[in-house]
N, C-alpha and C positions, 0 to 999 in steps of 0.2 A: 807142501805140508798142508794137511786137512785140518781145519781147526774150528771144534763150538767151543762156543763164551756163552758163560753167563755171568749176566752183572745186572742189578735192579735198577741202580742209576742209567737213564737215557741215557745220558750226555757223556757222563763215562765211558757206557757201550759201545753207543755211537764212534767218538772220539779212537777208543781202543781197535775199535772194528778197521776205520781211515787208516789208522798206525800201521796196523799187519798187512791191509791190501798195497797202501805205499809200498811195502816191502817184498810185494812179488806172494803171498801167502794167502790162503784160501780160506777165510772165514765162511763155512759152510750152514752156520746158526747160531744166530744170537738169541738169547733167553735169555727173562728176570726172574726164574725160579726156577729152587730145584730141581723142582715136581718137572719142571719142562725140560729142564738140560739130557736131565737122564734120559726121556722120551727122544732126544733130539741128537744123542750117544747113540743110543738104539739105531736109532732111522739111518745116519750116516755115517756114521764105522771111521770117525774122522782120528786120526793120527794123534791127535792134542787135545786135552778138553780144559780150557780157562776156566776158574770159578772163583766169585767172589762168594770171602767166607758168610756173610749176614746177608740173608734174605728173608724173603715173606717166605711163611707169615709171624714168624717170629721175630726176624731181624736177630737172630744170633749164633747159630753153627749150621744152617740149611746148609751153607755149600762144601762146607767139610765133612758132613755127613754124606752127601751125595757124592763127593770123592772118591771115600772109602767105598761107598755102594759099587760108585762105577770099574774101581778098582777091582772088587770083586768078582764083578760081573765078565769085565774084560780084564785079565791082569796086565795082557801087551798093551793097556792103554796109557798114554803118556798123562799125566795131569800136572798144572801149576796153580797153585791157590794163593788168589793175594785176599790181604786182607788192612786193612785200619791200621788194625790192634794185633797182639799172639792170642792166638786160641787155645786155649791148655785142651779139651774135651777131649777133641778126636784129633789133634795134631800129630799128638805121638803115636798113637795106630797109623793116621797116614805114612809118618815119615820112619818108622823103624821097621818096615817090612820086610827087611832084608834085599828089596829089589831097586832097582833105579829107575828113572823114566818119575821121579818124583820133583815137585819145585813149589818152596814157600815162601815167598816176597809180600813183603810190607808193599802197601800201594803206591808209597812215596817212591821206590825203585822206577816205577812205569815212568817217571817224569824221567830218570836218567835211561835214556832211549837204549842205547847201545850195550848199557848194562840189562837193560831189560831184554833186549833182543840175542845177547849173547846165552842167558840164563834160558830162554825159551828154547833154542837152539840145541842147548845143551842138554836138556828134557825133554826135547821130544828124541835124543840119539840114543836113549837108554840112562843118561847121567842124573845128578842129582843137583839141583839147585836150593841152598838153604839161605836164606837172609842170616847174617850173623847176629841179630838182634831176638832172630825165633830160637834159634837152637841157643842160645845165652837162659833164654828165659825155660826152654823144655827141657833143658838134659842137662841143670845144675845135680851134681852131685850133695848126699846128706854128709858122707866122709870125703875126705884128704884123698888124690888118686897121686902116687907120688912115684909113678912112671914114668913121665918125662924127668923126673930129676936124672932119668938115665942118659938123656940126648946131650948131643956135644951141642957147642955152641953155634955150631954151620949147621948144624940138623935140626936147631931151633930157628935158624934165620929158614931153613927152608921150610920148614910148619906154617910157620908163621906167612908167608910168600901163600900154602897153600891157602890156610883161610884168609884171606882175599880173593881168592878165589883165581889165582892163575895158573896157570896150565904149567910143564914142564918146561919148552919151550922157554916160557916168559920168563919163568924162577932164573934159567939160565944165563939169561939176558942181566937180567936184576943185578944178578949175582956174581957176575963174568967168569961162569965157568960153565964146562962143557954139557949135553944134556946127558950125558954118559955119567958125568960124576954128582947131576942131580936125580938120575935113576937109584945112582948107588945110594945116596943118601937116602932115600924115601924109603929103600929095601929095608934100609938099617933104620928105620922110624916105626916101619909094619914092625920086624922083631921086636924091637925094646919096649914097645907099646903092645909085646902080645896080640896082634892081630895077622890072625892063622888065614891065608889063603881058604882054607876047607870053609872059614867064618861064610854063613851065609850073610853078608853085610857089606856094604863097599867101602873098602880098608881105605879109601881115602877120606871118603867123608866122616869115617869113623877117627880117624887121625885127626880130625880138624876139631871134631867135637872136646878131646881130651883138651885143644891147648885153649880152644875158648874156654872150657870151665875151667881151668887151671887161671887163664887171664883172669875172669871173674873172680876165683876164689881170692885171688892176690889183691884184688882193688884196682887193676889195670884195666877193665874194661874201659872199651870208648862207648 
């Protein structure tokens, strides 16, 4: 895996740079600005592009902006944006594109290694990686969405299973049952949530969105 970072913090950089080579992965360029990531996309066609959201010269959405840039520029390009804080501006252009190969983690994530390196992993294979704390704050709803009142009570536990963020597989494990009868549930979760295969969107991370706001709107957020 080919991968430019940019991050204006040395130490951060630095540090983040160690982390991914430890791990067998190709940091091809490190950059403290936009201006230069994009230049640095350009030059080496790398697989991944890391970007922290605040930089020079503003210190406030340079690298979310340069996201979307490089997204358009190359749309097979994978990007992960962490950041501090949520960025409302350009978050939601980033992350409702309809495609995957997208990932937005708070930079407190980087400290838990494995979650971090799972979420990279997962964005650079085409998937989608969301902090539950960005898509809580980006995609509350103004009305009541009262769709999942439709799910049984196993098709809430396995919603619920996804945003955590585990794969099939793990829900099955969790769950002690087969991954055949957590296929079937997720099938029956796309229906009753109305999300149409033809939906240019990926019906899973669109599933996850519904039960976080639904947590939210209830007072159940963590």
């Amino acid at each position: 895996m080919r991968i430019v970072m940019a991050e204006d913090d040395p130490l951060l950089r630095e540090g983040l740079a160690l982390l991914l080579g430890a791990e067998g992965l190709d940091v091809v360029a490190r950059t403290g600005t936009a201006e230069e990531v994009l230049d640095a996309i350009e030059e080496h066609k790398p697989d991944v592009a890391i970007l922290d959201v605040r930089m020079p010269p503003t210190h406030t959405d340079e690298g979310i902006r340069a996201a979307v840039e490089a997204r358009r520029r190359r749309p097979d390009l994978a990007v992960l944006v962490l950041s501090a804080y949520v960025e409302q501006s350009f978050a939601t252009e980033l992350l409702t594109g309809g495609v995957g190969g997208v990932g937005y983690l708070l930079k407190e994530r980087v400290g838990r290694v494995e979650e971090f390196l799972d979420a990279l992993h997962r964005v650079a294979s085409g998937g989608t990686a969301i902090d539950p704390e960005v898509v809580a704050q980006l995609f509350t709803r103004s009305r009541q969405d009262t769709r999942l009142e439709r799910l049984s009570p196993r098709e809430r536990d396995v919603l619920a299973l996804m945003a955590e963020g585990l794969g099939n597989s793990a829900i099955a494990e969790r769950l002690v049952v087969t991954d055949g009868a957590v296929h079937k549930h997720i099938r029956s979760i796309f229906a009753k949530l109305e999300l149409s295969p033809a939906d240019q969107v990926d019906r899973r991370v669109a599933a996850v969105l519904h039960y976080l706001e639904d947590a939210r709107r209830r007072g159940q957020w963590y």
